[in-house]
N, C-alpha and C positions, 0 to 999 in steps of 0.2 A: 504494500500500500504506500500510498506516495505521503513524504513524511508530511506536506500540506493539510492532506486530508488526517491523518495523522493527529497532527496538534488540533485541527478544526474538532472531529470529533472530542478530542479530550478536554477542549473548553465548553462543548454543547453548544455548539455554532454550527448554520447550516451555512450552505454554499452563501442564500440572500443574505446572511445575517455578518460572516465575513465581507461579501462584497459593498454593503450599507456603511461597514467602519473603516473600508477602504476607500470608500469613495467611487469606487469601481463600478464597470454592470458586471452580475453575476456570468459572461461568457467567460469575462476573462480571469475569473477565480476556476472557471472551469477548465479554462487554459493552461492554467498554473497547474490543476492538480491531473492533466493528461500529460503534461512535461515538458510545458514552457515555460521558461524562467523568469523569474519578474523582473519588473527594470529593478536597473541597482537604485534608485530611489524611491523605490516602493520598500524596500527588503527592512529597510528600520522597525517601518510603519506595520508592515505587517509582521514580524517577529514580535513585536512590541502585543500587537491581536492578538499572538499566538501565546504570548507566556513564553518566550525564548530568547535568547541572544541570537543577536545578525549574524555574526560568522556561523555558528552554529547550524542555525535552518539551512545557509547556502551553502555550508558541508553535507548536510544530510542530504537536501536536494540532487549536487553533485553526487555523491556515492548512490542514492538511487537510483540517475539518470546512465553511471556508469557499468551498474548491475542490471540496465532493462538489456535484453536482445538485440542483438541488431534489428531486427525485422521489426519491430516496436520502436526503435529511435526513429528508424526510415518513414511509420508510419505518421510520428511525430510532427518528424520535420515538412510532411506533406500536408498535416493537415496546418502547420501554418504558414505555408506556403498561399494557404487557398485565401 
């Protein structure tokens, strides 16, 4: 599970309820937890939502994104291609 969704669950936040304290629309919390990386000036603001420190989340993110498959990155990288 993508550690995004990860902390989201463990504070009882849905998708709408993260992307409302982000400021965000909910596609692209949905982006982030299929395994797109937030901008770097998003990553405070949301570790901060999450109950974690910055470096932290974008290590875990990283190590995630580096244990998906290839065929899973590939498909990643196509859907934000689109």
């Amino acid at each position: 599970m993508h550690p995004i969704v990860e902390y989201r669950k463990a504070r009882g936040l849905t998708q709408a309820d993260l992307a409302r304290v982000m400021g965000v629309n909910v596609n692209t919390v949905q982006g982030w937890e299929r395994g797109a990386e937030p901008r770097a000036r998003l990553v405070p603001r949301l570790a901060d939502a999450l109950g974690v420190d910055s470096l932290h989340l974008l290590r875990e993110i990283r190590a995630w994104k580096a244990a998906r498959p290839e065929s899973a990155r590939k498909e990643a990288s196509t859907e934000r291609a689109s």
